[in-house]
N, C-alpha and C positions, 0 to 999 in steps of 0.2 A: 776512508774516514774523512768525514767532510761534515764543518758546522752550514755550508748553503746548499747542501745534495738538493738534489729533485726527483731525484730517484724516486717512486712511485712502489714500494715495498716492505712488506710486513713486518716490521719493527717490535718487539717487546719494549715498553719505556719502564728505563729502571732508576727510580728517583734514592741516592747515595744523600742521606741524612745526617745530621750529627748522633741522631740515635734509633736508626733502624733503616731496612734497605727494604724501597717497596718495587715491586716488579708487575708488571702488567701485560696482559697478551690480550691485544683488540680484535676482532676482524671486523666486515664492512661486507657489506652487500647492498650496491645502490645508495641509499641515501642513510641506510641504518646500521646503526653500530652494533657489534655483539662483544660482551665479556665471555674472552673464551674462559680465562683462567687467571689469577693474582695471585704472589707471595708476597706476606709481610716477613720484614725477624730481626728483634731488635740487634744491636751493634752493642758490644763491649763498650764501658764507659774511654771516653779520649780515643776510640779509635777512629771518628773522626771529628776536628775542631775546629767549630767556625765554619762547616763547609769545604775544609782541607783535609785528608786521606794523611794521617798519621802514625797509622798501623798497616801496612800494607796486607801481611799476610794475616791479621785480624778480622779486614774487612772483606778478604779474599775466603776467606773461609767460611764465612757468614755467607759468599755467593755461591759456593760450594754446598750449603744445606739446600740454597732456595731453589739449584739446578734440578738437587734428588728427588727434592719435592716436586718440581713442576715439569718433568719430563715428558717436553717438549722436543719437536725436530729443529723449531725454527731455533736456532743461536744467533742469530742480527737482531741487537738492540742500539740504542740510540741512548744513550745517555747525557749531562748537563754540566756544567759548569758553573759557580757563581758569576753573577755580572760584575762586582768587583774585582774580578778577579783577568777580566776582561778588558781590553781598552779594542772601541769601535768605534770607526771618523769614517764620515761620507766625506769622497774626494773627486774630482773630475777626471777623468781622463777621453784620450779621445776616441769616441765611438766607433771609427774605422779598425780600431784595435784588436785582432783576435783573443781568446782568452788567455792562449797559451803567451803571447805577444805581452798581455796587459801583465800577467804572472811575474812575467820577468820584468818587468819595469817597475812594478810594484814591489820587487826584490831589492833590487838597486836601489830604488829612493824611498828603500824601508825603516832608515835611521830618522828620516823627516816626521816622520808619524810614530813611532815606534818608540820608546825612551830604553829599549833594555838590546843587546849585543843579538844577534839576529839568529846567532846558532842557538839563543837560549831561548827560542818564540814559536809557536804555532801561527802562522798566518793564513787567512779564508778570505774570498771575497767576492762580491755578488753584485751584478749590476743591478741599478736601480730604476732607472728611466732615463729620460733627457732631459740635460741641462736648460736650464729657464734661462740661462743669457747668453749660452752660444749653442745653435743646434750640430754642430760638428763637436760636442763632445756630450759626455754621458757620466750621468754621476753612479761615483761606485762604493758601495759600503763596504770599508775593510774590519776585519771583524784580529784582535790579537792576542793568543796566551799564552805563559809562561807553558813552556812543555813540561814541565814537572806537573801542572795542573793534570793536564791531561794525561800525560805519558804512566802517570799512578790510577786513575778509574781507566785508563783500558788493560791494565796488568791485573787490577783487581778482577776485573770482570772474567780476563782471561783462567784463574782459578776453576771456574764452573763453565768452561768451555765455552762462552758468549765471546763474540764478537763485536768491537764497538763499530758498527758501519755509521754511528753517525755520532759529534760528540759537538751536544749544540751550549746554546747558553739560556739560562733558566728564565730572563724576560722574554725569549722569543719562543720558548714553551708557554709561557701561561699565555702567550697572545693566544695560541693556538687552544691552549685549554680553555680558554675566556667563551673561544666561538664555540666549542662543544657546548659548553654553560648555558649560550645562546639557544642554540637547537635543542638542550636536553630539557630547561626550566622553565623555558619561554620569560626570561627576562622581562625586568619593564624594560623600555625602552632608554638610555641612558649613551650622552655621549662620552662623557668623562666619569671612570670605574675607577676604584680604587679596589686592589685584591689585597686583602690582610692573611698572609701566611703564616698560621700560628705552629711554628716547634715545638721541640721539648725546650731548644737553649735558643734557640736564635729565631726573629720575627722578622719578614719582611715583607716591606709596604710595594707594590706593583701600581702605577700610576699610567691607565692606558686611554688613549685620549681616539676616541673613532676606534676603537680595538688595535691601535696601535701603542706599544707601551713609549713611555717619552718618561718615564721618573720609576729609578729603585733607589730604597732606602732600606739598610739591615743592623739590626739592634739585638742585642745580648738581651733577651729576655722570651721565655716560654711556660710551657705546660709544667716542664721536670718541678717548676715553684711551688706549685698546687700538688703535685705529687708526694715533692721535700717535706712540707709541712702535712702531710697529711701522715706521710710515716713518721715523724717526728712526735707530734700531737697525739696519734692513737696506738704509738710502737707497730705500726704494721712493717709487714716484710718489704723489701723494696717490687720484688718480684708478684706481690700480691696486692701492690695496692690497687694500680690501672684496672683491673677487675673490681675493685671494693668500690671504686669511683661509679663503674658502669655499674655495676648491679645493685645502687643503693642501698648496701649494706653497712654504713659506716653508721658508728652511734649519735644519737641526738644533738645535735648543735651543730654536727656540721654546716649544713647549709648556713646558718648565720652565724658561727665563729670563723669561715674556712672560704666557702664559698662564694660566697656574697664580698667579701674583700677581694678574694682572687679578679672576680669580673670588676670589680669598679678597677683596679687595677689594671687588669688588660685593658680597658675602656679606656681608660686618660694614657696609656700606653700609645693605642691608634691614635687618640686625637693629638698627642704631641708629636707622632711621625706628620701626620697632615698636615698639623703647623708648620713644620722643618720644613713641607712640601707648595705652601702656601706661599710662604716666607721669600720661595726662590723663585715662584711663578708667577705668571697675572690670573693664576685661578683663586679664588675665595673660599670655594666650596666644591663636593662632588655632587655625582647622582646619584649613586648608588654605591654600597660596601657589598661587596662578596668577603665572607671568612672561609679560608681554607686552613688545612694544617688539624694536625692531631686533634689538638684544642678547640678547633672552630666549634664542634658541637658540643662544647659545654654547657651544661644547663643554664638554659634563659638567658645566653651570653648573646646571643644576635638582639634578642629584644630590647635588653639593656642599653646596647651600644647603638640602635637605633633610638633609641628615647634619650641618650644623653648628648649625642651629637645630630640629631634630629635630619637624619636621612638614612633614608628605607635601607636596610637589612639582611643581609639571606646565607646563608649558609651552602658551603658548595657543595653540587652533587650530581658529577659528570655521569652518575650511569641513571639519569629518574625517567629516563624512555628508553635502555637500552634492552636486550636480550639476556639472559645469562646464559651461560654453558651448563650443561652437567655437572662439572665441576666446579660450581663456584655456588658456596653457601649465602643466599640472599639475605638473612639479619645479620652476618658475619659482615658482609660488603658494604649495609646499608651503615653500621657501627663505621663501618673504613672509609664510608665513600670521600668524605672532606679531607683526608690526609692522603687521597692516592690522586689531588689534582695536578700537582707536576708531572707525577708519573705517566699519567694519560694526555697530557701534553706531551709528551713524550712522544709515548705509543703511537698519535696523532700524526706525528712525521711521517708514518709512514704510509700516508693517504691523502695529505695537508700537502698541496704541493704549496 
């Protein structure tokens, strides 16, 4: 279990949500991708908060349906962690250094970098190139988590018999999901992305500069609002509304009592992260929004948020060249595609060296 593996092997990516566990199985032939297979299933309300595993055997058992479901040989997946939840500093060290050599030095003067007691820490770390001002060393990205972070999605996982062989951090999946994006949508061309992950409870802003991320920002606010008010407004079930939303079935006004506020709402939403993001950079502006997350393909919400903050638009959707399997229902997937981009950032580990 390693957040810098290079290991070159078949990974399920399973994206661990505040309100539902999505699960992916890729393979790869050459240059093209194939959806072999997907589980989605929503999570118990609180079991997990903010991104943190607060029901263990809650969310264990929810990976226990998706096992029975998706019966599979392969158990190595790769699952994620928040980046908040993370502390990672590029440091020098010297390049003659073997790994094992560098390991232990970076043990030692782990208090330097580190602010928490070193038996309470997951530590990772991966050379990065050479140093720009002495060629005798080599800078190295250390990557840090509390092990309760971790040490709780590889127990959950363990439930439905998976293995975590890799437990990375969620900005250096969506880099990875961003270049699927590339290859699947045909992008415009765009050097500065911003990805809006829209939840049910939690949104987060991904700021990736050359496809490299350099800005996350995460805010208490999602999809569940539109949901809230929707069962509230027309007494529907909680369990029936996400259907009543898709299938345009809800009575007359919605869209202009419900709907139409929800989007201006998520819209000054992004545009205030961007400001946050603005505010602490020398950028002005981006080139492009991807929305990903449940939410992203709300009605007429990319359009919107393109015309209020006047840059181009799009909605994600890692599988629009890919293959399907047998197993995987194509308008089920196409409904899924924007809320399984972490998960296929994921999955991508294990072909992405």
């Amino acid at each position: 279990m390693s957040i810098f593996s290079k290991k070159n092997t078949a990974l399920h990516g399973v994206d661990i949500s505040s309100s539902s566990i999505k699960l992916i199985e890729l393979s790869k032939s050459g240059n093209k991708y194939k959806v072999e297979n997907y589980v989605t299933r929503p999570l118990p309300e609180n079991a997990v908060v903010e991104k943190n595993i607060n029901e263990l055997e809650a969310v264990g058992d929810v990976i226990i349906k998706i096992a029975s479901v998706l019966k599979t040989k392969t158990k190595d997946v790769a699952v994620a962690v928040a980046g908040s939840a993370v502390i990672t500093k590029t440091i020098e060290m010297n390049a003659s250094l073997s790994d094992t050599e560098m390991e232990n030095q970076i043990v030692i003067e782990a208090d330097q970098y580190i602010p928490y007691p070193l038996d309470e820490v997951a530590i990772d770390f991966e050379r990065q190139g050479p140093s720009a001002k002495n060629e005798d060393m080599v800078q190295v990205l250390l990557a840090a988590c509390k092990k309760e972070n971790v040490d709780l999605r590889v127990a959950a996982l363990e439930f439905g018999g998976f293995t975590a062989k890799v437990v990375d951090i969620e900005a250096y999946a969506m880099e990875r999901a961003y270049k699927l994006l590339q290859q699947q949508m045909d992008l415009p061309k765009a050097k500065l992305v911003a990805i809006v992950d829209i939840g049910a409870t939690m949104t987060t802003l991904y700021i990736l500069n050359d496809g490299v991320s350099i800005y996350t920002r995460e805010q208490i606010f999602g999809g569940a609002q539109l949901n809230n008010e929707v069962q509230m407004r027309y007494g529907i079930k909680p369990s029936e509304v996400e259907d009543a939303i898709k299938e345009g079935s809800l009575p007359d006004g919605y869209e202009e009592e419900v709907l139409s506020p929800f989007r201006e709402e998520i819209t000054e939403q992004i545009s205030r992260a961007l400001q946050f993001f603005f505010s602490s950079s020398q950028y002005n502006d981006v080139d492009l929004i991807i929305l990903a997350g449940g939410t992203a393909a709300t009605e007429g919400l990319a359009a919107q948020v393109e015309e209020v903050l006047s840059c181009k638009t799009v909605v994600a959707n890692p599988f629009a060249k890919m293959s399907l399997g047998s197993r995987v229902n194509k308008v089920q997937l196409k409904n899924d595609a924007s809320s399984l981009l972490m998960a296929c950032g994921l999955a991508a580990r294990g072909f992405m060296t």
